[in-house]
C-alpha positions in Angstrom: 66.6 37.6 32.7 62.9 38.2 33.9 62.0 36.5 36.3 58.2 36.4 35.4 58.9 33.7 32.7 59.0 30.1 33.3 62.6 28.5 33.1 61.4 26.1 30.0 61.3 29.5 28.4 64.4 31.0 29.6 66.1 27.6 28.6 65.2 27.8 25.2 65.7 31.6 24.5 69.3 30.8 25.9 69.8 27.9 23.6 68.9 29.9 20.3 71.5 29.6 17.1 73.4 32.6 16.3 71.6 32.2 12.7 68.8 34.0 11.2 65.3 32.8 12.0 62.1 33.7 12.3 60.1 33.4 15.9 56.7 33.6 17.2 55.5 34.6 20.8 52.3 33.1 22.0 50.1 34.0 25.1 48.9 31.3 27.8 45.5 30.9 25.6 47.7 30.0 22.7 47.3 33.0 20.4 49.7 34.6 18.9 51.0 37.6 20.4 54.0 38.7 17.6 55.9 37.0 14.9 59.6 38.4 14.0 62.8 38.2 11.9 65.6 38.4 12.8 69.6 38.3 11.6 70.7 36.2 14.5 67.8 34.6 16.6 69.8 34.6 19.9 70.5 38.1 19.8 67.3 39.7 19.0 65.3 36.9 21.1 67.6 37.6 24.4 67.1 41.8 24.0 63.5 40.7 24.9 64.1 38.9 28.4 67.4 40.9 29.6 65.3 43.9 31.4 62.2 45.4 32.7 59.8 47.4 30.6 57.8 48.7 32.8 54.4 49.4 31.6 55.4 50.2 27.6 53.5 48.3 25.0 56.1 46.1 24.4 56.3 45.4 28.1 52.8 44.5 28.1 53.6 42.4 25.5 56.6 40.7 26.9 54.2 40.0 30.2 52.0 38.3 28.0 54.5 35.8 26.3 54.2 31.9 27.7 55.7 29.9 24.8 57.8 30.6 21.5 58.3 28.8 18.7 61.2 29.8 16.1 62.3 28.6 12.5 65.8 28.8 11.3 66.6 29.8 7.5 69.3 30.9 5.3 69.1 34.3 4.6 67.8 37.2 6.4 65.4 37.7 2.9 64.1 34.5 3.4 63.1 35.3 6.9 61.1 38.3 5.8 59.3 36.3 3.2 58.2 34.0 6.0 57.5 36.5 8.8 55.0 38.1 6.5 53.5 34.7 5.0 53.0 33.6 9.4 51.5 37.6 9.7 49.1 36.9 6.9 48.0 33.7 8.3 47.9 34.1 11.9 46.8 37.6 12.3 49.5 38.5 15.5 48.4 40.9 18.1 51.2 43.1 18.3 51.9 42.9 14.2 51.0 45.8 11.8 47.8 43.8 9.9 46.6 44.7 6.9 43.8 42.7 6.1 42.0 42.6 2.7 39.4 39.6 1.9 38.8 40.9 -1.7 40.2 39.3 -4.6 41.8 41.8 -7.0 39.4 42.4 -10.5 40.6 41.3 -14.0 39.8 42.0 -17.5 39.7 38.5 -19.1 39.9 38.1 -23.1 38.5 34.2 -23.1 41.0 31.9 -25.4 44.2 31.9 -26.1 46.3 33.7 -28.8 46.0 30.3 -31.4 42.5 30.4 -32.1 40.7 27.0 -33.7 40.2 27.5 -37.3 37.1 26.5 -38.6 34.4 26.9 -41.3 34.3 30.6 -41.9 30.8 30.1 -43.3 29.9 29.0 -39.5 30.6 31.4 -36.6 32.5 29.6 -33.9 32.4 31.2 -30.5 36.3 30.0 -30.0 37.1 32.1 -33.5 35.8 34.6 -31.8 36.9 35.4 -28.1 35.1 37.5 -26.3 36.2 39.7 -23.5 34.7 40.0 -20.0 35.0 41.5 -16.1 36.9 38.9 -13.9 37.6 38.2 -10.6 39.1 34.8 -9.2 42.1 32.5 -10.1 44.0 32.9 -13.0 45.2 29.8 -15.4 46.7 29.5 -19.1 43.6 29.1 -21.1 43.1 32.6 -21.4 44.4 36.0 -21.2 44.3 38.7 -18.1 44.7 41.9 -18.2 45.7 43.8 -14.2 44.7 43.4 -11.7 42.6 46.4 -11.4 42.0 48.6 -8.0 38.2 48.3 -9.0 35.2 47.1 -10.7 34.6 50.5 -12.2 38.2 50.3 -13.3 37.7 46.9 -15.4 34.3 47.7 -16.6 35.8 51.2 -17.9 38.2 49.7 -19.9 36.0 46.7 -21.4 33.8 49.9 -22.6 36.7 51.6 -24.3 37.5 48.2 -26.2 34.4 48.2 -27.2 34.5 51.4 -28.9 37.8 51.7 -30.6 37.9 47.5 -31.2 34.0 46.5 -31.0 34.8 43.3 -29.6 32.1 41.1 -28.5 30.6 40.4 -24.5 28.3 38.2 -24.8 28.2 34.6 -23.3 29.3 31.7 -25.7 25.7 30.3 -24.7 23.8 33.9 -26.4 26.4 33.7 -29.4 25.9 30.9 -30.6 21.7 31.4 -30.4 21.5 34.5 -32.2 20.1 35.1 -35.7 20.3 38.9 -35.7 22.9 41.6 -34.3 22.3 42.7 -31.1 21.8 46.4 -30.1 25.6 46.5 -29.7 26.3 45.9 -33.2 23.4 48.9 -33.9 25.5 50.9 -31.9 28.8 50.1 -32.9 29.6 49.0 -29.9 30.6 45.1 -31.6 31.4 43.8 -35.1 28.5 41.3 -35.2 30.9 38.5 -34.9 27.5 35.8 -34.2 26.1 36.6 -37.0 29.6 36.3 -39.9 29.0 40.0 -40.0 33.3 40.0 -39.8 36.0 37.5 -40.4 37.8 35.7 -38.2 40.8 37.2 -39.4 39.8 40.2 -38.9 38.2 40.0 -35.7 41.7 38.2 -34.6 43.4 41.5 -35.7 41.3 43.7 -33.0 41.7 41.5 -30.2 45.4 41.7 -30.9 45.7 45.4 -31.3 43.0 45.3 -28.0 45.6 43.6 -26.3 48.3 46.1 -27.4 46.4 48.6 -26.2 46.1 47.0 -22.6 50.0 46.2 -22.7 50.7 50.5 -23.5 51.8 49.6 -26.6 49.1 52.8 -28.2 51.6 54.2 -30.5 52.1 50.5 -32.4 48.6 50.0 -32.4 48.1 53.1 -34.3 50.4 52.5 -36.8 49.7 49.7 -37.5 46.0 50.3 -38.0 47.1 53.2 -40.0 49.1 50.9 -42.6 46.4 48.2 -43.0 44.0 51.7 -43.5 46.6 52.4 -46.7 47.0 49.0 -48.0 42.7 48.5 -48.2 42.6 52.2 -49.3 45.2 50.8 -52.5 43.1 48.1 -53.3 40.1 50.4 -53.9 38.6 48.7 -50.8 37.2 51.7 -49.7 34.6 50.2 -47.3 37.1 48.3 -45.2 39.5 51.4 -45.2 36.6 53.8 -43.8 36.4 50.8 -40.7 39.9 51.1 -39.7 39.5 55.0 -40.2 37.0 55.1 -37.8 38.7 52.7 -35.5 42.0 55.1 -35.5 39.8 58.2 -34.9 38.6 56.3 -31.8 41.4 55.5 -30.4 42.7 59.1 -30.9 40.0 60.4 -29.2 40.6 57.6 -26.6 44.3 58.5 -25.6 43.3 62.4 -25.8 40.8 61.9 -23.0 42.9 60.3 -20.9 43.8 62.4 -18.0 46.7 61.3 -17.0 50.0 61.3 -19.0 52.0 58.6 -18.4 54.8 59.1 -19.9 57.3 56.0 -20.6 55.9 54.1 -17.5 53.8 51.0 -18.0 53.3 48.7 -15.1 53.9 51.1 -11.6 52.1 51.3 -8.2 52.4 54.6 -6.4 52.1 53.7 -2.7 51.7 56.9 -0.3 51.3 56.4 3.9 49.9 59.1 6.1 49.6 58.0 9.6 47.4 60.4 12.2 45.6 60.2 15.5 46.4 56.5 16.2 45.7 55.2 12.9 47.3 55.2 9.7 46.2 55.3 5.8 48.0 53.3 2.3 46.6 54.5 -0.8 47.7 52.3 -3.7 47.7 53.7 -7.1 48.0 51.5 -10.1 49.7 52.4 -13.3 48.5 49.3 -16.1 49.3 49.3 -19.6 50.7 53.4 -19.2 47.2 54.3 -18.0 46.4 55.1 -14.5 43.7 52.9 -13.5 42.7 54.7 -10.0 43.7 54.2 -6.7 42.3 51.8 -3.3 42.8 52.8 0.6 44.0 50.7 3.1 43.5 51.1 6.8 45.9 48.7 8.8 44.8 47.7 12.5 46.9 47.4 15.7 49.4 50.2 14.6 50.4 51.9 17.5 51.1 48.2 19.3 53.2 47.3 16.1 55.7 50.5 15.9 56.5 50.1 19.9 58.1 46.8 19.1 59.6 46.9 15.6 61.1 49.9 17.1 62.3 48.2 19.5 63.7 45.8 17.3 65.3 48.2 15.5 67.5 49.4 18.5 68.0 45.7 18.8 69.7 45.9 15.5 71.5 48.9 15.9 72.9 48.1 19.3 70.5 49.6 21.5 70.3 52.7 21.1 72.6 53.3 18.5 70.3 55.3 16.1 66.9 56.8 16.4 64.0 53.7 15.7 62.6 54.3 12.2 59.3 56.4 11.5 56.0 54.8 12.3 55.3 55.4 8.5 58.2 53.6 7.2 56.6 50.5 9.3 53.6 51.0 7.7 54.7 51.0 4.1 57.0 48.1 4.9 54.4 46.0 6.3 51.9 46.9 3.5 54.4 46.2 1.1 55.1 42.6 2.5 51.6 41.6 2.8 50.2 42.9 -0.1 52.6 40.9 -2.9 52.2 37.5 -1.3 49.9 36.2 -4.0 49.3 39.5 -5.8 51.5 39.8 -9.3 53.7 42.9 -8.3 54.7 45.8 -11.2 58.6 46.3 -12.1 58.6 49.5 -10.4 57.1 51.0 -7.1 56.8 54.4 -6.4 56.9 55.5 -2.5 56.3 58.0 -0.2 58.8 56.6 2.4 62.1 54.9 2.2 61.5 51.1 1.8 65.1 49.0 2.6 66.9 47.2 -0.1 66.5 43.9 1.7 62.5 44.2 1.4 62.8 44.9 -2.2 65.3 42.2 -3.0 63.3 40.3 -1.3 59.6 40.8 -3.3 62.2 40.1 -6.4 62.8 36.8 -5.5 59.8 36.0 -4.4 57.7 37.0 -7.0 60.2 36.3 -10.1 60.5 40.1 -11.4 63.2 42.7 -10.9 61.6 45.1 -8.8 62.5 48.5 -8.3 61.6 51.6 -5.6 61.9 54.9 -6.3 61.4 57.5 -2.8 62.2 60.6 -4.6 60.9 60.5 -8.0 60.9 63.4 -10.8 58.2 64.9 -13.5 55.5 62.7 -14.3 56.1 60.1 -11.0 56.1 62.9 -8.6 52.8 64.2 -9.9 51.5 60.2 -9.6 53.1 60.9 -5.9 51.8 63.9 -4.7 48.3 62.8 -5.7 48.3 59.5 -3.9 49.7 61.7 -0.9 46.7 63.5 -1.4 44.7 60.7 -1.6 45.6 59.0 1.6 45.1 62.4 3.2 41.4 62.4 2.7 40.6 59.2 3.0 42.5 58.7 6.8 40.2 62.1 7.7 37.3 60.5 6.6 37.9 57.7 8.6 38.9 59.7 11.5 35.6 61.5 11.0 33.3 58.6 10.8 34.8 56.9 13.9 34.7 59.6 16.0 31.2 60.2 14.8 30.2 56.6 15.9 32.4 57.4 19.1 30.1 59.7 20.2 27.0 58.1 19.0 27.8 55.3 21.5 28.2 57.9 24.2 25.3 59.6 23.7 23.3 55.9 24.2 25.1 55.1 27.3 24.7 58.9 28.7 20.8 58.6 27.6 20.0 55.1 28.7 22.1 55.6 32.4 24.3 52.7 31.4 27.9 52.8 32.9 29.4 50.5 31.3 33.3 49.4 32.1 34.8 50.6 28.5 33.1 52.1 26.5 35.6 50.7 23.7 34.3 47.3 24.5 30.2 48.4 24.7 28.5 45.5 22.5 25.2 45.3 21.2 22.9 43.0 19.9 19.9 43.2 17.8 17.5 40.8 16.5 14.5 41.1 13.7 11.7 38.9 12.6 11.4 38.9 8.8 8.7 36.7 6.3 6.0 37.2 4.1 2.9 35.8 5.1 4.3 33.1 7.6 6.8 31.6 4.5 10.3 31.4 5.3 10.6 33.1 8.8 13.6 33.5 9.5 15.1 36.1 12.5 18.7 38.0 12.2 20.6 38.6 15.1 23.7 41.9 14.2 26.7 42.9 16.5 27.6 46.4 17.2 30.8 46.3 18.7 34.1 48.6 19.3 31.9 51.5 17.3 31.3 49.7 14.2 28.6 46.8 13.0 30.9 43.4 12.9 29.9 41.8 10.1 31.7 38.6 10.7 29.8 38.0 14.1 25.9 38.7 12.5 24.3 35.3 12.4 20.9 34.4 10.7 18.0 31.6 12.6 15.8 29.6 10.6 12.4 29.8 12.4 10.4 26.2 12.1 8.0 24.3 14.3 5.8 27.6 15.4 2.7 28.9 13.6 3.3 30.8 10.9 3.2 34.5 10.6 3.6 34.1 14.8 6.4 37.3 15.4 6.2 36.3 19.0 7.0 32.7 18.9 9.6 33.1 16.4 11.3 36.4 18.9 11.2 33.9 21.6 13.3 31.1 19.6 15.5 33.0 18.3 16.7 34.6 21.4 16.4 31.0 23.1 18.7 29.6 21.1 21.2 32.7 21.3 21.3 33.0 25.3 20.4 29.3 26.3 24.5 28.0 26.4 25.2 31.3 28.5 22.4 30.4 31.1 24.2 27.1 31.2 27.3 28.5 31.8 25.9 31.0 34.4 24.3 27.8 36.1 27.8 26.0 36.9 29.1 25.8 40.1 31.5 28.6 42.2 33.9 26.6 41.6 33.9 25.6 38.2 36.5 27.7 35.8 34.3 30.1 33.2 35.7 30.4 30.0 38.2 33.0 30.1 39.6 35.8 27.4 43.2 36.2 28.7 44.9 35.5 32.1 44.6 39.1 33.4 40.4 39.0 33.0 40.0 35.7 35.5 36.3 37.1 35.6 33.6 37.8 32.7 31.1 39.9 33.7 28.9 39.3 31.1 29.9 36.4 29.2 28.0 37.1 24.2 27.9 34.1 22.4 30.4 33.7 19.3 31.9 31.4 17.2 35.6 30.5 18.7 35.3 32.7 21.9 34.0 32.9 25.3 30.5 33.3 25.9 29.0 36.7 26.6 26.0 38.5 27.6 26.0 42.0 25.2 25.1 45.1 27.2 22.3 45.9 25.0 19.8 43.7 23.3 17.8 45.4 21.1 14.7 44.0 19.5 12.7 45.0 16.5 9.0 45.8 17.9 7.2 47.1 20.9 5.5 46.0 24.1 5.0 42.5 22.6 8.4 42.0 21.8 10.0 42.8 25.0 7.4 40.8 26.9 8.5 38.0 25.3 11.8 38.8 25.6 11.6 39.3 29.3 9.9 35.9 29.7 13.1 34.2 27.8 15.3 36.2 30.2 13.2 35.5 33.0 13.6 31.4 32.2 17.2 31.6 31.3 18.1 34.0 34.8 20.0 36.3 33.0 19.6 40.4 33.5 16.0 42.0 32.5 18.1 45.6 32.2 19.8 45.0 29.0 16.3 44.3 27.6 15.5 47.1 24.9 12.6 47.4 22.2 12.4 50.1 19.3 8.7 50.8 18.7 7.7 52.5 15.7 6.4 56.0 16.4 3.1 57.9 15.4 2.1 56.7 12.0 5.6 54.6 12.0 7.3 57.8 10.7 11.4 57.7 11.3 12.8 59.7 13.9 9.7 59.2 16.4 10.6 55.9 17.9 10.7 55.4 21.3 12.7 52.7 23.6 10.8 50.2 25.6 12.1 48.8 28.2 11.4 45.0 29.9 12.6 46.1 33.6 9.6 48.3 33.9 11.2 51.5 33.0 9.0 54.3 31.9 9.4 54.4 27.7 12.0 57.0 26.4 11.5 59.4 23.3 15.9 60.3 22.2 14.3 62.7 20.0 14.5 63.2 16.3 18.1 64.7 16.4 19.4 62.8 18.8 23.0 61.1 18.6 21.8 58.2 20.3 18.8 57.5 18.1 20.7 57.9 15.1 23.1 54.9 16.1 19.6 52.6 17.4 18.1 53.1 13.5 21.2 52.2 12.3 21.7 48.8 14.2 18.0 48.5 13.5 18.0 49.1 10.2 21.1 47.0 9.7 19.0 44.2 11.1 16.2 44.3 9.3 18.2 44.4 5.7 20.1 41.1 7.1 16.6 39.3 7.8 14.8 40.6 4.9 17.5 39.1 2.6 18.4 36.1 4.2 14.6 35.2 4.4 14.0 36.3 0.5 17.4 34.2 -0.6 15.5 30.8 1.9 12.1 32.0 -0.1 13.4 31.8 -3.5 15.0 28.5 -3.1 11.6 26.8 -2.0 9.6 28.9 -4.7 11.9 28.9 -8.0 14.8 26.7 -7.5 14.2 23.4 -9.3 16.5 21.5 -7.0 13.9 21.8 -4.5 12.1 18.9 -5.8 15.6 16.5 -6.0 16.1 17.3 -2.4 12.9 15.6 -1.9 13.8 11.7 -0.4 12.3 9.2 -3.6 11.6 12.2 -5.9 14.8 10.9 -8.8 15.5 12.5 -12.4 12.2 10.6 -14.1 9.8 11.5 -11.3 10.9 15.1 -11.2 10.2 15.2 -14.9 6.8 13.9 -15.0 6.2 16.2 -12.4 7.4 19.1 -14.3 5.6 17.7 -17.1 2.2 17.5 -15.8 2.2 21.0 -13.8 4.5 22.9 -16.1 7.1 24.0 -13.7 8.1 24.0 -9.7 5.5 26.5 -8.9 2.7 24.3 -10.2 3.8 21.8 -8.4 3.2 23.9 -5.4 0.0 25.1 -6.1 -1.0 21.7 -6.5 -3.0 19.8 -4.0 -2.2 16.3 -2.7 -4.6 14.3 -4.6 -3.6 16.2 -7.9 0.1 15.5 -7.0 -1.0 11.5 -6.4 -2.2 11.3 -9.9 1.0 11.6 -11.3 2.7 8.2 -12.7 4.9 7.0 -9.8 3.8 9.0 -7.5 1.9 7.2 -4.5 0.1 8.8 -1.8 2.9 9.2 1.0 5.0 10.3 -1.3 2.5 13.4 -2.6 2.2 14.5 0.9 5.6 14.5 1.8 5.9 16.8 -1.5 3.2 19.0 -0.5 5.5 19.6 2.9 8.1 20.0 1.3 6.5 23.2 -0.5 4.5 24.2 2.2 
């Protein structure tokens, strides 16, 4: 056993059950390191602690772990489903992630299949369902249609149903208000539903062949608009007959254009892996209805980490050393597989790239309800489906390649031009910050993080500016970067002694602590503001107060007649101004973080505008403004706006309205 555990640890790896489990690791911080499965808990637990491993990646790991927690189940499937549920939710270190905060699109026909009968004279939005793009939660009041790897995907296929079965888009609320057909009708693009220009029988008979159409059921569709085309055309009901003529011409036309044939296939995801220079790539095809809908990349994180210990656990299973570990693709596909269908409705047949085990797939069965099947090897029509997703992932892994080696070398060329030297360039973070308002209204300042060679969305952070003059750039600069450094001054001012927030028990010292939500502070190594000579003095006087370093002080002036690519740097520790040129690496990444800042002040400050200007809430947030005052107010100035332009005596002159409360209603506005 190691002896760089803790015996509480040893203890309870050597009191495991032989059964299967699941078990998490967890560092001294409390994060979680790596969450596993396993057959028999003892076994695969114990493999960890019983040697040295030097300085691996899963020996770094294994030096990391202070605590563990395990859960004991009844099958090794049911351990699979809840490692991946724990990977999902706790985002492990060492685990392959793949991490996806978009909801999946649908195409939504609104209703269900028994429609409300009602007048015919009368037309009833329910009679008539209309369909529509979705994306959200899904319930029984209605019928979905996916999920789709794209918006462009749904919105393609709402436009094909409305040319083969004209059904209607329009909100209940414009339905039931019109008096005329819209230009869809004009176009044939809708059967004028709003206006009794068709039945409800009728209109009931193309959102059901609409819905055939979405299932892959074409060829019934056809036919069956075929017959009722014969049985109109018998009754000398020649008008009607020339409708569903049309409508079967258009649908011809439709499943000749499509580019793909799908053979028998209905429901299939093609899922391809191509793993290269550290990182790895999972295109995901989808197959809905027996049309190929497109495809959607994924990039997992933390790959390299990952395959060092599931191979490991793989010798683990095969008693050490047995067998060769599995490929680094195969780990991929798996954990993409077992992340991806918790919560996502999963096809009756995948189509991979690599061998996926039986347990993984019996295990998505159960899960998920359906009888799942995975094909490695397919024939004809899948293997094209294959060899194009293959394809697929190909190009999009280079282009990420590309674009991170490009921002790679961007950072290097600011380091190399500024004279920074910086500890790991991996880790160089910088901050930028931008005053945005129009005429003094709704200041607000943006502050974006550029960190391991990318802009981190999730750490930008937006600072409503109040109590300064408005249109005052300078006081608002020095606010804003007040209230961003002011808790790492504090923490800078606290005794030798005193234990700084720490990231992990091998960095006992930060350097320069940049502050964030749920982590240790930390001063960036480049701030980076918006403006020239003005804006770093100002900067340099909040640095100055706090104590913290003048040197990662930057400004980006505007060149000669503010034309792009003639900026220069400006610098608050005295340093003569720099020019990167217009070609310049360096200056390239600087406009992008500046730009980037600017577009996350400019909206932020027009979404706070808009609220105060148009949004008739504004009033009802107002303290003694209720339902009846806000109406008389509305009333006597004819909307929000005139309230605004109004002065306090005109506002005063309103029934109900006293003098205090007109001026607090003025400020409000103002």
């Amino acid at each position: 056993m190691s002896d760089t555990h803790s015996d509480q640890l040893l203890a309870e790896v050597a009191a495991l059950p032989n059964l299967p489990g699941v078990y998490r690791y967890f560092d001294a911080d409390g994060g979680v390191l790596y969450v596993g499965k396993a057959r028999n808990l003892k076994k695969r637990v114990s493999n960890y602690f019983q040697k040295s491993h030097g300085g691996t990646r899963i020996g770094h790991m294994i030096s990391k772990i202070a605590r563990m927690e395990t859960t004991v189940v009844r099958s090794e499937a049911e351990a699979l489903l809840l490692e991946n549920n724990l990977i999902k939710a706790l985002n492990p270190r060492f685990n392959i992630l793949f991490r996806d905060d978009k909801s999946y699109p649908y195409l939504k026909i609104f209703g269900t299949d028994k429609q409300v009968a009602g007048d015919p004279s009368v037309a009833s939005a329910s009679a008539f369902p209309r369909v529509a793009y979705y994306r959200g939660s899904v319930d029984r009041k209605h019928r979905y249609f996916g999920p789709y790897p794209s918006a462009w995907a749904v919105k393609e296929s709402i436009q094909l149903l409305q040319k083969v079965f004209r059904l209607r888009t329009c909100e209940d609320t414009v339905f039931a208000n019109r008096t005329r057909p819209c230009l869809l009708y004009q176009i044939k693009r809708c059967s004028g539903p709003c206006v009794n220009l068709v039945t409800p029988a009728d209109y009931q008979h193309d959102v059901n062949n609409a819905q055939a159409f979405l299932q892959g059921e074409t060829q019934a569709v056809l036919t069956q608009l075929e017959s009722r085309m014969m049985q109109h055309a018998d009754k000398l009901e020649f008008e009607q007959a020339a409708e569903l003529r049309n409508q079967v011409g258009a649908l011809s036309k439709v499943l000749h254009q499509q580019s793909v044939d799908t053979g028998s296939d209905k429901d299939v995801d093609i899922l391809a892996v191509k793993v290269q220079g550290g990182r790895a790539c999972v295109n995901l095809a989808m197959v809905r209805g027996g049309r190929h809908l497109g495809d959607r990349a994924y990039f997992p994180t933390h790959v390299e980490d990952a395959a060092a210990v599931q191979d490991f656990d793989d010798l683990a299973d095969k008693g050490m050393g047995a067998s060769p570990p599995l490929p680094v693709e195969v780990h991929v596909l798996e954990a993409f597989i077992a992340q991806h269908y918790i919560g996502v409705p999963v096809p009756p047949a995948l189509i991979t790239s690599e061998p996926v085990s039986r347990e993984l797939i019996e295990a998505i069965s159960e899960q998920t309800g359906v009888r799942v099947t995975a094909v490695h090897n397919p024939r004809e029509q899948r293997r094209l489906w294959l060899e194009m997703a293959q394809k697929n992932a190909g190009i999009q892994l280079a282009r990420l390649l590309a674009e991170e080696g490009s921002q790679q070398a961007r950072t290097r060329a600011l380091v190399d031009a500024l004279d920074l030297a910086p500890d790991n360039i991996d880790t160089f973070r910088i901050e930028c910050f931008d005053i945005s308002h129009t005429a003094g209204e709704a200041t607000q300042a943006s502050c974006v993080v550029f960190h391991q060679h990318k802009m981190q969305n999730s750490e930008y952070r937006r600072f409503n500016i109040a109590g300064i003059t408005p249109g005052d750039d300078y006081a608002a600069m020095r606010q804003v970067l007040m209230r961003r450094y002011s808790k790492l001054a504090e923490v800078g001012r606290d005794p030798p002694d005193a234990s700084p927030p720490i990231d992990s028990p091998e960095q006992p010292e930060v350097k320069r602590p940049s502050p964030g939500r749920g982590g240790a502070l930390r001063l960036p190594d480049l701030v980076l503001v918006d403006g020239g000579k003005g804006q770093v003095s100002m900067a340099r006087e909040v640095f100055a107060e706090l104590g913290l370093d003048l040197a990662v002080i930057v400004g980006v002036e505007k060149g000669e007649g503010r034309k792009v690519g003639l900026e220069e740097l400006v610098f608050a520790d005295g340093r003569e101004k720099v020019y990167l040129g217009r070609d310049s690496a360096a200056l390239m990444l600087v406009a992008q973080i500046r730009d980037e800042a600017h577009r996350f002040a400019i909206t932020g400050m027009r979404a706070r505008r808009a609220k105060v200007r148009v949004g008739g809430s504004s009033l009802e947030e107002i303290p003694g403004i209720g339902a009846k005052k806000r109406a008389r107010l509305l009333q006597r100035f004819g909307g929000v706006r005139g309230v605004a332009s109004a002065g306090v005596d005109d506002i005063a002159s309103v029934e109900g309205i006293s003098r205090e409360l007109a001026e607090e209603i003025y400020r409000a506005l103002h």
